[in-house]
C-alpha positions in Angstrom: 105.6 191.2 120.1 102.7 189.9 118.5 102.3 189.1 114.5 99.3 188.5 112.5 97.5 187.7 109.3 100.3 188.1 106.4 102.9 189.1 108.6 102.6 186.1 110.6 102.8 183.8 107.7 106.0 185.6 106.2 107.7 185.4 109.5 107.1 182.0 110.3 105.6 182.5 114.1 103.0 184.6 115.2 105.2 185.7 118.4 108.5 187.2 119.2 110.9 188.1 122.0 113.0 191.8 120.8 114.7 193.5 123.2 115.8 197.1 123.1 117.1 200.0 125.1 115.1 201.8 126.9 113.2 204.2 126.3 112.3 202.8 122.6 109.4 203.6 120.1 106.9 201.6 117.6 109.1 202.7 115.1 112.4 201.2 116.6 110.9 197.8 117.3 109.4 198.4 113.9 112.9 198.8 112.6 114.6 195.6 114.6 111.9 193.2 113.3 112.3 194.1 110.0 116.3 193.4 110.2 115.5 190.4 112.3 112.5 189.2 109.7 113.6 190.3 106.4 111.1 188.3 104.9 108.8 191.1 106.2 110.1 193.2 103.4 107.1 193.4 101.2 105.1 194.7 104.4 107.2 197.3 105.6 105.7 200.3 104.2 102.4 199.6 105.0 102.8 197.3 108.1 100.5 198.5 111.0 100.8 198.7 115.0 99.2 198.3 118.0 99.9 198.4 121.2 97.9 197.3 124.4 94.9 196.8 121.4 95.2 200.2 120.2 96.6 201.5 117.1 100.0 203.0 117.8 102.2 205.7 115.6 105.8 204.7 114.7 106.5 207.7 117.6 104.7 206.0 120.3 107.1 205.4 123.8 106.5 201.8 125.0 107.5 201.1 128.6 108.3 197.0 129.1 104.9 196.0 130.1 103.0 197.1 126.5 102.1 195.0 124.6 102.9 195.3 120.8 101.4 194.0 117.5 102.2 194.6 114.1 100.0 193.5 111.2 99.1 194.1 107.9 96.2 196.5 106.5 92.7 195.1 106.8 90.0 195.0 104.4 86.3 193.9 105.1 82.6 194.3 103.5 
């Protein structure tokens, strides 16, 4: 899993291993960073996914080959 922008800083690396049972969801890796990275508190609510480069739901099946991001909202101009 893959972390970037605020996220990154907050969790102190910009990459980590979770493992889960299968099959598991954007919203339970969602919920096992957030116990492993409490830090990523302030985020939660508004953290966003991707997976394989596309934005993902919280409902989304992964299989073991996807690969996941999670990062906050973006602004530009």
């Amino acid at each position: 899993m893959r972390l970037f922008a605020r996220a990154r800083d907050l969790a102190g690396t910009d990459e980590l291993c979770l493992t889960a049972e299968q099959p598991v969801t954007v919203g339970t890796l969602r919920t096992i960073l957030l116990q492993r990275c409490p830090a990523l508190g302030p985020l939660a609510k508004s953290l966003l996914a991707a997976v394989d480069a596309d934005y993902a739901a919280d409902d989304r099946v992964l299989t073991e080959t996807n690969e996941v991001a999670f990062f906050p909202p973006v602004s530009g101009g």
